[in-house]
N, CA and C atoms as an extended XYZ file, in Angstrom:
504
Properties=species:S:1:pos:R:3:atomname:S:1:resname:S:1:resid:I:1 pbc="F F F"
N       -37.294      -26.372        8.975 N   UNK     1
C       -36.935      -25.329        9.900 CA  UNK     1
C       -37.336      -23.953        9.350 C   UNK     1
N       -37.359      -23.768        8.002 N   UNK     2
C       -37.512      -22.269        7.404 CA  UNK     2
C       -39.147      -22.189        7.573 C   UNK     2
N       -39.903      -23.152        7.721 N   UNK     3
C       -41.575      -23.039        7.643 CA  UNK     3
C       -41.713      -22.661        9.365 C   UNK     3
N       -40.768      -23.157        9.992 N   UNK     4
C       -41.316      -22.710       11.370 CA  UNK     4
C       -40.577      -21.419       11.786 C   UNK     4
N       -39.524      -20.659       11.328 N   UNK     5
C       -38.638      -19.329       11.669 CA  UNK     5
C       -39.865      -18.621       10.891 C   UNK     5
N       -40.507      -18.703        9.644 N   UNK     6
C       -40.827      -17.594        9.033 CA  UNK     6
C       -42.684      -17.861        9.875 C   UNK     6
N       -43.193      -18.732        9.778 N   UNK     7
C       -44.335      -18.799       10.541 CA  UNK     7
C       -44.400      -18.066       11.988 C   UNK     7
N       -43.466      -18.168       12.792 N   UNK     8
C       -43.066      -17.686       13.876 CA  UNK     8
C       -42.934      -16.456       13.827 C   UNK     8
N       -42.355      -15.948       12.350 N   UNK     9
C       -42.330      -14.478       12.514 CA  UNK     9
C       -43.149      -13.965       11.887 C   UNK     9
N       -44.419      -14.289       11.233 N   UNK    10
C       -45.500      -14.033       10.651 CA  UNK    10
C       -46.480      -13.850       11.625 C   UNK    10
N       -46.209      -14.635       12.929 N   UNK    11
C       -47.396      -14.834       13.837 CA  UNK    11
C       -46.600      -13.366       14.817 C   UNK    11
N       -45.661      -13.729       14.945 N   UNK    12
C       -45.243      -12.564       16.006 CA  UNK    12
C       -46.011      -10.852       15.303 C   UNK    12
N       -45.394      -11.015       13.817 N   UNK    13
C       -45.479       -9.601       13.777 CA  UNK    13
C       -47.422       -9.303       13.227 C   UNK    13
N       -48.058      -10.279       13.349 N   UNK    14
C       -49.561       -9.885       13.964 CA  UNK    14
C       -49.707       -9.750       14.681 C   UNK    14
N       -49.326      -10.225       15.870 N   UNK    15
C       -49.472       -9.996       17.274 CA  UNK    15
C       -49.231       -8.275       17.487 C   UNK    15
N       -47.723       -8.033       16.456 N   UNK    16
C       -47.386       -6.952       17.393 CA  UNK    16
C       -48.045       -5.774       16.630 C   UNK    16
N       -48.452       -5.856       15.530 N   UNK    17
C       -49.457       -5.186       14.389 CA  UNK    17
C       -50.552       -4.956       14.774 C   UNK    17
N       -51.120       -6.081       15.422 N   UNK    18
C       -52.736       -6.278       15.718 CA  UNK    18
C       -53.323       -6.375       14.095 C   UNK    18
N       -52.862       -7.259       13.556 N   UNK    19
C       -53.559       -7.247       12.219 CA  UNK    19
C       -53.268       -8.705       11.828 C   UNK    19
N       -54.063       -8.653       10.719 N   UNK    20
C       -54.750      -10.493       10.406 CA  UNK    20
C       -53.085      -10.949        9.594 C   UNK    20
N       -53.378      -12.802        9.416 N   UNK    21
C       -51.868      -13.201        9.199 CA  UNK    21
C       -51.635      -12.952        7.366 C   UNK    21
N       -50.220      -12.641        7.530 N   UNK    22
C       -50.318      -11.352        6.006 CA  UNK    22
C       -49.730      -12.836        5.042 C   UNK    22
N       -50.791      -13.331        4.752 N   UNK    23
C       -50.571      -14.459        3.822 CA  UNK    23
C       -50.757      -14.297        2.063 C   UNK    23
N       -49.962      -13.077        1.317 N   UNK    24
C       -49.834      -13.251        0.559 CA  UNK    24
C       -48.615      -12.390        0.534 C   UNK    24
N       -48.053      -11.932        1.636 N   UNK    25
C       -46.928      -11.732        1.944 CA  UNK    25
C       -45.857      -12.827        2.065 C   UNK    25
N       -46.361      -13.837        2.704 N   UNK    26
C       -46.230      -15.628        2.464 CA  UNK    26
C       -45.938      -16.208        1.393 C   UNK    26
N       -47.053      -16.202        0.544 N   UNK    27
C       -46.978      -16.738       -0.397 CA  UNK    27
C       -46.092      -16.294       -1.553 C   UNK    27
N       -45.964      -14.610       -1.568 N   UNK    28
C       -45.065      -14.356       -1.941 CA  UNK    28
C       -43.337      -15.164       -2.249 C   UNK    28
N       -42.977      -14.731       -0.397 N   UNK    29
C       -41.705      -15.254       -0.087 CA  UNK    29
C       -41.396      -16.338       -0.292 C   UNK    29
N       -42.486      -17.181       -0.547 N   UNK    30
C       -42.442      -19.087       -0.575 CA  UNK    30
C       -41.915      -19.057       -2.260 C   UNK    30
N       -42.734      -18.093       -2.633 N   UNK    31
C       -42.686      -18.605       -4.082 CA  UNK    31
C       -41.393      -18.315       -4.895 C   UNK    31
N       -40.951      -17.008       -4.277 N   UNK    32
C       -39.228      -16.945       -4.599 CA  UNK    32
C       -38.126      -17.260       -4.494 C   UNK    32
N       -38.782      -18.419       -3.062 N   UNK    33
C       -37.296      -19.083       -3.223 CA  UNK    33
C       -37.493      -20.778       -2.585 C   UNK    33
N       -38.695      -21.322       -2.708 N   UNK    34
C       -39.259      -22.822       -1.971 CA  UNK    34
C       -39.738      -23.195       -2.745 C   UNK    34
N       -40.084      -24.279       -2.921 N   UNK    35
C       -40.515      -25.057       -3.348 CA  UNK    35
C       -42.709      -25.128       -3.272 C   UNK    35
N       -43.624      -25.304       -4.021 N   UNK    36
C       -45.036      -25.223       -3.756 CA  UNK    36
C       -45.149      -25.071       -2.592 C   UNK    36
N       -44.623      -27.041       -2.316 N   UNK    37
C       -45.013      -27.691       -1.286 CA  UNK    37
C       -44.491      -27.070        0.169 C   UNK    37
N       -43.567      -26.310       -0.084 N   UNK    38
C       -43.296      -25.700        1.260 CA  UNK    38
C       -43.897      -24.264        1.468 C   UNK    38
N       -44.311      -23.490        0.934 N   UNK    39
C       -45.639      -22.674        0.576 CA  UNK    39
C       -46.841      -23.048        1.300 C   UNK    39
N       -47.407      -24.220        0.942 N   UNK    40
C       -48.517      -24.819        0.994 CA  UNK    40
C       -48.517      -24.698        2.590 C   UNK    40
N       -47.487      -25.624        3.093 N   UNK    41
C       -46.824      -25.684        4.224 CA  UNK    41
C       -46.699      -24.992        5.428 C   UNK    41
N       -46.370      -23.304        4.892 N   UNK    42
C       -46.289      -22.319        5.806 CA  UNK    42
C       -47.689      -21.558        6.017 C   UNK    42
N       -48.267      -21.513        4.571 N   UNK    43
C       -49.549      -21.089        4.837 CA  UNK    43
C       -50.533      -21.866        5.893 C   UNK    43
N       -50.591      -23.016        5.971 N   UNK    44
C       -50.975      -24.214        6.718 CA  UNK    44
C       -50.242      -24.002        8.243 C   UNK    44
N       -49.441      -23.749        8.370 N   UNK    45
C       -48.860      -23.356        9.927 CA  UNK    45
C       -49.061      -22.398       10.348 C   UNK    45
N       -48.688      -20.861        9.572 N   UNK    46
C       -49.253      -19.380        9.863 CA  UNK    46
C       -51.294      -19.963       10.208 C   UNK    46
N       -51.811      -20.161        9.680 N   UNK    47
C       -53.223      -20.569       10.057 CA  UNK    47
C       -52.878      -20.934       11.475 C   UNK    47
N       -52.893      -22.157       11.508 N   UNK    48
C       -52.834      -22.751       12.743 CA  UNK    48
C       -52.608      -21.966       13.574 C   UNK    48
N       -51.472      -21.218       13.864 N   UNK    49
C       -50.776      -20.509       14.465 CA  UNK    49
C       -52.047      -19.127       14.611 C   UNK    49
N       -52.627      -18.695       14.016 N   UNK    50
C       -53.549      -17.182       14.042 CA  UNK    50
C       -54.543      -18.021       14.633 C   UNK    50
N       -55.423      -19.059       14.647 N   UNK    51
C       -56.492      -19.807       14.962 CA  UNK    51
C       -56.528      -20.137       16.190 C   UNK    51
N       -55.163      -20.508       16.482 N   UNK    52
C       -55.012      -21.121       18.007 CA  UNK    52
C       -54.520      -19.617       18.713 C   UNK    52
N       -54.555      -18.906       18.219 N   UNK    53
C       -53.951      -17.196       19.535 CA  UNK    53
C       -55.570      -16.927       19.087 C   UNK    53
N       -56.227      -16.728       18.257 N   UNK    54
C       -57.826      -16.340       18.203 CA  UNK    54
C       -58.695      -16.777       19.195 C   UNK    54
N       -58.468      -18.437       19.464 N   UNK    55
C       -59.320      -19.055       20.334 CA  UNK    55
C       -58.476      -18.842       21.511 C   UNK    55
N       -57.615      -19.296       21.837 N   UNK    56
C       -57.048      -19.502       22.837 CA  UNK    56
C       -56.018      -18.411       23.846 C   UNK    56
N       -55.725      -17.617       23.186 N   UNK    57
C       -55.451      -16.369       23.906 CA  UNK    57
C       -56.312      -15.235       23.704 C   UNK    57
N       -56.712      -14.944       22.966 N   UNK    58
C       -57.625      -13.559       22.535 CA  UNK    58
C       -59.066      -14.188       23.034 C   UNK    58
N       -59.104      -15.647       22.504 N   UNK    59
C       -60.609      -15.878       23.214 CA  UNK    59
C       -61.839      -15.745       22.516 C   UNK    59
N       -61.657      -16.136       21.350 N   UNK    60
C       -62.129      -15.689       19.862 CA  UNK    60
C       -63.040      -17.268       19.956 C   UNK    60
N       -64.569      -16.645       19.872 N   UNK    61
C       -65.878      -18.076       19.965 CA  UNK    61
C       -65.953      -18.874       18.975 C   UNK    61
N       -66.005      -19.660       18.519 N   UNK    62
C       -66.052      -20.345       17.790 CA  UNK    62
C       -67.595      -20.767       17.055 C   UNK    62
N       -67.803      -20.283       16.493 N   UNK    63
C       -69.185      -20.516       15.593 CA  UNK    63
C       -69.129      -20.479       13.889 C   UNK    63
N       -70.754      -20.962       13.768 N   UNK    64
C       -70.664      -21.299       12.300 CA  UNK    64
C       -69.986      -20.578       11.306 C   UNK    64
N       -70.593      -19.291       10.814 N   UNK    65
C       -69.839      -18.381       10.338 CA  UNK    65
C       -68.305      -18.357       10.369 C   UNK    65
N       -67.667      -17.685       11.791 N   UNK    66
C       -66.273      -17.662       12.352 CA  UNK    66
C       -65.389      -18.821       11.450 C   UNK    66
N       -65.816      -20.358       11.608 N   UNK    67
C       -65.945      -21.484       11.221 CA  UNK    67
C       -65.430      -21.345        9.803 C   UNK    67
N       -66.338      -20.736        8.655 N   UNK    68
C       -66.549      -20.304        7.619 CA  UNK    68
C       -65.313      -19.239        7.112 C   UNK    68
N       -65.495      -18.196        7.657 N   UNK    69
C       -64.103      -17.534        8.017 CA  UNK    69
C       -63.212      -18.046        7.931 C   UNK    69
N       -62.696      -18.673        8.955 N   UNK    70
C       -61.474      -19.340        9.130 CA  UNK    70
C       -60.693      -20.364        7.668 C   UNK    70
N       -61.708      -20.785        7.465 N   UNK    71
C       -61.526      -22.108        6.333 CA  UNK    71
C       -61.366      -21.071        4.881 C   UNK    71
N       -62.143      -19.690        4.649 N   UNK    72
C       -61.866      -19.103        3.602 CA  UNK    72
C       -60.432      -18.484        3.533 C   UNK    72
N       -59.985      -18.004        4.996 N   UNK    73
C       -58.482      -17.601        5.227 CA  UNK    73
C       -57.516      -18.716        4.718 C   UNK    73
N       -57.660      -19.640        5.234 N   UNK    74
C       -56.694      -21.364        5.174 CA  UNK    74
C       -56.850      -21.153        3.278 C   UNK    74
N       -58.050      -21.022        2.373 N   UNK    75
C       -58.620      -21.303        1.403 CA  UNK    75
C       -57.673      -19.967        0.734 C   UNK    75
N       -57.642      -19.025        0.597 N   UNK    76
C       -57.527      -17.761        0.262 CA  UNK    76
C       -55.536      -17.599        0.398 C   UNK    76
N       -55.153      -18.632        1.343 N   UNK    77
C       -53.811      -18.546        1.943 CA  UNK    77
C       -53.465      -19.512        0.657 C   UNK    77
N       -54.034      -20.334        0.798 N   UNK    78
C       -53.521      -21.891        0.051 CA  UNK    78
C       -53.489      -20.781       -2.101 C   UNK    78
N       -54.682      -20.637       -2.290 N   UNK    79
C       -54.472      -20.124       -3.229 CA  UNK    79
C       -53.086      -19.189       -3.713 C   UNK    79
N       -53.646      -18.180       -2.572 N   UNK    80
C       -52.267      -17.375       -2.775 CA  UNK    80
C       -50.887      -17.645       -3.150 C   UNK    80
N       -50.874      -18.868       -2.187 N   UNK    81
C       -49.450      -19.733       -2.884 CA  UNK    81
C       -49.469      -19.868       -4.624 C   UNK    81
N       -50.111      -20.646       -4.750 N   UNK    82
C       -50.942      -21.090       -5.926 CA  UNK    82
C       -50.459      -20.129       -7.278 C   UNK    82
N       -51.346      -19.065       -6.941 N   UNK    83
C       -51.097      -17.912       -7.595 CA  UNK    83
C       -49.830      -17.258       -7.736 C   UNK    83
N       -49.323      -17.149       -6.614 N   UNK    84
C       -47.559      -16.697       -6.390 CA  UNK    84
C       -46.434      -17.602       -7.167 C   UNK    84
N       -46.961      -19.013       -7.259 N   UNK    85
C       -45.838      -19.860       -7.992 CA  UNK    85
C       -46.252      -19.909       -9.291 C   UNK    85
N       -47.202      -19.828       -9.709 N   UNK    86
C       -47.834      -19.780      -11.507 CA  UNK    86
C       -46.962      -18.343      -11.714 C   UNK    86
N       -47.081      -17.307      -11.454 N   UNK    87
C       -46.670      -16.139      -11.826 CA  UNK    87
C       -45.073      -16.335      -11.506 C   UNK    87
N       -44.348      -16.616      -10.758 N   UNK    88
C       -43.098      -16.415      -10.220 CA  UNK    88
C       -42.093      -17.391      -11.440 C   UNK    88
N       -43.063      -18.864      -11.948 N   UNK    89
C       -42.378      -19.365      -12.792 CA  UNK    89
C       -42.744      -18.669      -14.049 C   UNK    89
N       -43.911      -18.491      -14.178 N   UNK    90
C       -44.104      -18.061      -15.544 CA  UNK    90
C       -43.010      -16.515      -15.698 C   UNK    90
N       -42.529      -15.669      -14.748 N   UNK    91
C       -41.839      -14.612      -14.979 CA  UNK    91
C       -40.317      -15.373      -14.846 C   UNK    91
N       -39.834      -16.760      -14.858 N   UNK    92
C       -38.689      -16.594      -14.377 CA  UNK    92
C       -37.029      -16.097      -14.943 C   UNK    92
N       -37.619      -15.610      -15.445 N   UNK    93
C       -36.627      -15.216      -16.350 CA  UNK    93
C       -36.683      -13.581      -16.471 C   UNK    93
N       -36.935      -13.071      -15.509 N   UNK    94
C       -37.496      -11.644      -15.502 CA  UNK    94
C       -36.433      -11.194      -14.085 C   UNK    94
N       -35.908      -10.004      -13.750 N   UNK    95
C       -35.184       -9.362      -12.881 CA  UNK    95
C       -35.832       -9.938      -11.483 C   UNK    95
N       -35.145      -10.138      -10.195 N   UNK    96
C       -35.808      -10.116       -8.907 CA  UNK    96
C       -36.923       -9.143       -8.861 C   UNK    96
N       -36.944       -8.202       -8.477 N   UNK    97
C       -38.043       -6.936       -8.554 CA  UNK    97
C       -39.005       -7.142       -9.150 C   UNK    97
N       -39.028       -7.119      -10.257 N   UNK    98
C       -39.911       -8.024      -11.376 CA  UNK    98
C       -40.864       -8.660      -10.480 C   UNK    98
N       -39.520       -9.458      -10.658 N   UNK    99
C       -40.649      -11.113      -10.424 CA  UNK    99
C       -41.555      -10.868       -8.863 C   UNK    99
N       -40.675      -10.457       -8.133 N   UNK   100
C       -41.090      -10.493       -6.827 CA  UNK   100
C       -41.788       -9.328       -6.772 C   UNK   100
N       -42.344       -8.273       -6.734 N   UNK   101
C       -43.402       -7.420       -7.331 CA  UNK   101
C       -44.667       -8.069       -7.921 C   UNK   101
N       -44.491       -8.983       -8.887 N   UNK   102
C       -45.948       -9.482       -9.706 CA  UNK   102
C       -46.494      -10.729       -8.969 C   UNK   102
N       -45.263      -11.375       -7.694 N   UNK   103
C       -45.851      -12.973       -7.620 CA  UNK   103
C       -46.264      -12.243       -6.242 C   UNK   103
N       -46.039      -11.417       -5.643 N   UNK   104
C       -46.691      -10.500       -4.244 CA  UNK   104
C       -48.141       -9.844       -4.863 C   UNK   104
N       -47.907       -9.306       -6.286 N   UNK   105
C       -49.558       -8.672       -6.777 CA  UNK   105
C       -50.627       -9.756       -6.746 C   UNK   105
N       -49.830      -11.178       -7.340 N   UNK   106
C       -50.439      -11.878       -7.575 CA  UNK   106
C       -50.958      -12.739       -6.847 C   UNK   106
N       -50.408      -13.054       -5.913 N   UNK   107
C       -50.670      -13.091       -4.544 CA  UNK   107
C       -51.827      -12.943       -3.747 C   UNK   107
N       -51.644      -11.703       -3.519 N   UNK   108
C       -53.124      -10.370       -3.077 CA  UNK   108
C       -53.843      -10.591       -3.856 C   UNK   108
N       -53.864      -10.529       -4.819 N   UNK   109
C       -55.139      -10.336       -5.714 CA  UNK   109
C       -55.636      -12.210       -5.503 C   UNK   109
N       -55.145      -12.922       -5.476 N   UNK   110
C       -55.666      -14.530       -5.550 CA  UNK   110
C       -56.089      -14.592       -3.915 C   UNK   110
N       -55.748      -13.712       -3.185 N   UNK   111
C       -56.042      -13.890       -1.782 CA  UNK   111
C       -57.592      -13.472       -1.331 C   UNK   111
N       -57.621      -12.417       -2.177 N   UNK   112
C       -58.772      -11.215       -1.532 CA  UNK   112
C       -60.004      -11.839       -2.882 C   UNK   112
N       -59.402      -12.888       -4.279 N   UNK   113
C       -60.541      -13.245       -4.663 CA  UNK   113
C       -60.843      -14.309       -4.117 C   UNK   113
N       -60.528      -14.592       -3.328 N   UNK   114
C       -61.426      -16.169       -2.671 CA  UNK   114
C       -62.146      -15.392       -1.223 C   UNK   114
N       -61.683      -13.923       -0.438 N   UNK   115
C       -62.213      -13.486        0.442 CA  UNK   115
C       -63.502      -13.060       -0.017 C   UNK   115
N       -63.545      -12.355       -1.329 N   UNK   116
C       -64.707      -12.119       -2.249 CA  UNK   116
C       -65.744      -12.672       -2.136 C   UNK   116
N       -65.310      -13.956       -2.694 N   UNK   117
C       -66.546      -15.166       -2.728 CA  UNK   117
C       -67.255      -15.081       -1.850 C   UNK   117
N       -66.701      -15.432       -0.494 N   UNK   118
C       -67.394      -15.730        0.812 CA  UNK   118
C       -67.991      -14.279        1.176 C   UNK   118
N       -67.594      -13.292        0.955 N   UNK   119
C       -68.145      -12.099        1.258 CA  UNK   119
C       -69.215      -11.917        0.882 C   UNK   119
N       -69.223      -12.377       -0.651 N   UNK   120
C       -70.638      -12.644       -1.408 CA  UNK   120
C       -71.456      -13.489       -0.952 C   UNK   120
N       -71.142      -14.373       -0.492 N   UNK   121
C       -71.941      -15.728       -0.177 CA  UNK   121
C       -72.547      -15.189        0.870 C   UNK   121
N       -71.719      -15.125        2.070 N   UNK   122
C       -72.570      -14.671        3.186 CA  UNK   122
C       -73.006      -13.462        3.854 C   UNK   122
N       -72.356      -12.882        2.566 N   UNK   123
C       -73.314      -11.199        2.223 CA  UNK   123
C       -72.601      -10.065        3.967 C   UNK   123
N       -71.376      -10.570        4.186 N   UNK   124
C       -71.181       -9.894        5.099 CA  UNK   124
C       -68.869       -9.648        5.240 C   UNK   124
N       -69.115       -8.533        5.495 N   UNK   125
C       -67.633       -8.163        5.336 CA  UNK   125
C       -67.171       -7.729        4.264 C   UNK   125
N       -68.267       -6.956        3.624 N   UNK   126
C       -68.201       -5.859        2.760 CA  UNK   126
C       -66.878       -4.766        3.005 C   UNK   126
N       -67.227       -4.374        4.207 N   UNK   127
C       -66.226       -3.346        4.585 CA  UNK   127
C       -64.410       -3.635        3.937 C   UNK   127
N       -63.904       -4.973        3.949 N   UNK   128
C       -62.818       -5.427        3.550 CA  UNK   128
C       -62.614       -4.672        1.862 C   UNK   128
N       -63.686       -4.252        1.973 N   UNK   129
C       -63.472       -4.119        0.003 CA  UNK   129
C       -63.327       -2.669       -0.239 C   UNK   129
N       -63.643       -2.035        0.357 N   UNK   130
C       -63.614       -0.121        0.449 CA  UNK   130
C       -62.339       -0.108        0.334 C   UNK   130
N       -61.665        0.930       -0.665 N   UNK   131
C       -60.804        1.285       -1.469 CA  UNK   131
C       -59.639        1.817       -0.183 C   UNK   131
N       -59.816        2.347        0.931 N   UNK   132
C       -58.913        2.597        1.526 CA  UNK   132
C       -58.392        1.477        2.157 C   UNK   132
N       -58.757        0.488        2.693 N   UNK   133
C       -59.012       -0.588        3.348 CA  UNK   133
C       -58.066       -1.505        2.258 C   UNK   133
N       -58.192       -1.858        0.939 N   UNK   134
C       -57.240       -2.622        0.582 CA  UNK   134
C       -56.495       -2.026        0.660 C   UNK   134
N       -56.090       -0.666       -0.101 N   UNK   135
C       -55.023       -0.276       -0.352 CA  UNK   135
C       -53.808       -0.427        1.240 C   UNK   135
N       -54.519       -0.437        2.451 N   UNK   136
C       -53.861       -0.417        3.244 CA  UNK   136
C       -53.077       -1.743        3.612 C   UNK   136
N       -54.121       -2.892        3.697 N   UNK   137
C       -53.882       -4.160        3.682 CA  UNK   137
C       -53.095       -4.617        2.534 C   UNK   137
N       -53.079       -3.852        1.290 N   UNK   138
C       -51.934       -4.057       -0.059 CA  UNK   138
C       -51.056       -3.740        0.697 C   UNK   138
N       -50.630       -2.642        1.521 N   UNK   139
C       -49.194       -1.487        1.326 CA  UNK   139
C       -48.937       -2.441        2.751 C   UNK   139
N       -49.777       -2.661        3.510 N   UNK   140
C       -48.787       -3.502        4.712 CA  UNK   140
C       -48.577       -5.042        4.495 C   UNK   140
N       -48.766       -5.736        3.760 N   UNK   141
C       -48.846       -6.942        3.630 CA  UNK   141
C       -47.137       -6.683        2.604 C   UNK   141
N       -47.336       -5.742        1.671 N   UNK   142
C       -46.161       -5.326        0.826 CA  UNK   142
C       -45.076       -5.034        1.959 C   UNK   142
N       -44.786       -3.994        3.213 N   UNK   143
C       -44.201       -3.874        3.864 CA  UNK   143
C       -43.608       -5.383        4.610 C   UNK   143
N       -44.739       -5.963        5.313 N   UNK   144
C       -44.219       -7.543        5.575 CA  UNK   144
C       -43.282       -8.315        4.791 C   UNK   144
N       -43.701       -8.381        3.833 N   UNK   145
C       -43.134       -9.176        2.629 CA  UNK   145
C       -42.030       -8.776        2.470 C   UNK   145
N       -41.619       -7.611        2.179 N   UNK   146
C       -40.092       -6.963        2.200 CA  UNK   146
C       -39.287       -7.113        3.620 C   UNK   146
N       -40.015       -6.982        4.424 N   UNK   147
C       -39.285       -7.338        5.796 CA  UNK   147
C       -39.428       -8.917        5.994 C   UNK   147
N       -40.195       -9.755        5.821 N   UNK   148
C       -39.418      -11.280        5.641 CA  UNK   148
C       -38.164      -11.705        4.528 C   UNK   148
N       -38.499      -10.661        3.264 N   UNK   149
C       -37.269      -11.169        2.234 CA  UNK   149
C       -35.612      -10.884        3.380 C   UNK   149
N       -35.604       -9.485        3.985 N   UNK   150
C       -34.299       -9.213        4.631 CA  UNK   150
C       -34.542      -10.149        5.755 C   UNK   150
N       -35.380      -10.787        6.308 N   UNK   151
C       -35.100      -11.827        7.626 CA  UNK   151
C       -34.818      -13.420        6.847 C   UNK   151
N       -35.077      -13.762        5.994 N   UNK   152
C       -34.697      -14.998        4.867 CA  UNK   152
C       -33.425      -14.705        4.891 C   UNK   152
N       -32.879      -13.771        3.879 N   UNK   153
C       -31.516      -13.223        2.936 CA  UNK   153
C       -30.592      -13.284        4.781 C   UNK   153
N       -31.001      -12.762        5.671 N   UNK   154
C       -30.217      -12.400        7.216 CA  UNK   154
C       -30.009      -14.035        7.234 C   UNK   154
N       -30.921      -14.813        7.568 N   UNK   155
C       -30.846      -15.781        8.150 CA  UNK   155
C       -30.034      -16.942        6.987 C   UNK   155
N       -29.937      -16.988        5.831 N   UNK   156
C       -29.110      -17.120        4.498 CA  UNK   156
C       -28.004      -17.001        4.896 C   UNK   156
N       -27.827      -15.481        5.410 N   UNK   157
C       -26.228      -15.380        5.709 CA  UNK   157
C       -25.289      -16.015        6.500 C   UNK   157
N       -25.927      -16.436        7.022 N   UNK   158
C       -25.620      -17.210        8.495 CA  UNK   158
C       -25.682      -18.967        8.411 C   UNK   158
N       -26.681      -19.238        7.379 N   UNK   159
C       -26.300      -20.475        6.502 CA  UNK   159
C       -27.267      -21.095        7.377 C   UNK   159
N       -28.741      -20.433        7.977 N   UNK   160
C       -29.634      -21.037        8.388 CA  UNK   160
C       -30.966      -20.844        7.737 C   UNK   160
N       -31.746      -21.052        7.004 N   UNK   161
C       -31.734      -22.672        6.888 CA  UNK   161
C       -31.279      -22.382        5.426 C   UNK   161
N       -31.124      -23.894        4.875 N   UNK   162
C       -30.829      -24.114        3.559 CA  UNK   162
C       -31.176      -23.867        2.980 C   UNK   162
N       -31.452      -23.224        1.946 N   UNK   163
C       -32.125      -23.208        0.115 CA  UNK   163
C       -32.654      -24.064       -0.216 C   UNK   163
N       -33.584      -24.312       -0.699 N   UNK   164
C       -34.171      -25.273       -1.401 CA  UNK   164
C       -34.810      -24.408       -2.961 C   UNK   164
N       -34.629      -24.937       -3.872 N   UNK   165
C       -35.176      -24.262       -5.234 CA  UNK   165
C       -36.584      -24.185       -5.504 C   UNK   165
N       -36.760      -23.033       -5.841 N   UNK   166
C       -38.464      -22.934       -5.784 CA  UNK   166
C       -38.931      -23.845       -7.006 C   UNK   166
N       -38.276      -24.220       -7.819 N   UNK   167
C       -39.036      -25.208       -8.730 CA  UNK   167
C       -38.696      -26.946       -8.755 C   UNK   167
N       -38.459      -27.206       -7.494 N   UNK   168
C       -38.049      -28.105       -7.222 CA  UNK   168
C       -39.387      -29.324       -6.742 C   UNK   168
């Protein structure tokens, strides 16, 4: 149930952003308090979820490249997890803030190096890399992330859904 409340609200608040799905904002939140596999999980549904409003409401063509795209996002999401739980255990013993600060850096940074690659590869979407441009996509993906921790901790309060231990 927590992979489909927070997917749901990952997809909503692109919609209402107009901006791409903030998956190391994700991976973040997964990693502070879920388990990999449920990480893995949400990143894998947030996709789905941006792929199917791309094609199917927005109307977004489907071709080779696009194709390519898509699979480096899914690729770049999946890492991010990845990256977020290596750092989140390796700090665990470090203050919330801390931790949740470096497994969100770490995050981004494991996100945007697999966007890299493909940028390189197919020599296009350069623009993603200009210094104002991350920093913005850093500071709102950071904003997300803090606004899913208070919709988790809200929905906690209320004893929906359960906890599960992130090193579990």
């Amino acid at each position: 149930m927590w992979i489909a409340i927070i997917a749901a609200a990952s997809t909503i608040i692109s919609l209402v952003l107009a901006c791409a799905t903030p998956f190391p904002a994700l991976a973040a939140l997964a990693a502070g308090s879920r388990r990999k596999l449920d990480g893995l999980l949400l990143v894998g549904a947030a996709w789905v979820a941006a792929q199917a409003i791309g094609i199917c409401i927005q109307g977004q063509t489907l071709d080779a490249e696009k194709a390519i795209w898509g699979a480096t996002l899914l690729a770049g999401g999946m890492i991010s997890v990845l990256a977020a739980h290596a750092i989140a255990q390796g700090l665990h013993r470090t203050g919330t803030i801390v931790r949740a600060s470096a497994t969100f850096a770490g995050a981004f940074v494991g996100f945007k190096a697999v966007v890299l690659v493909t940028t390189l590869l197919l020599d296009s979407g350069h623009g993603a890399f200009a210094a104002d441009v991350l920093a913005r996509q850093f500071v709102r993906n950071g904003l997300i992330f803090a606004g899913l921790v208070v919709l988790q901790r809200g929905l906690g309060t209320i004893g929906l859904p359960a906890a599960r231990p992130a090193h579990a």
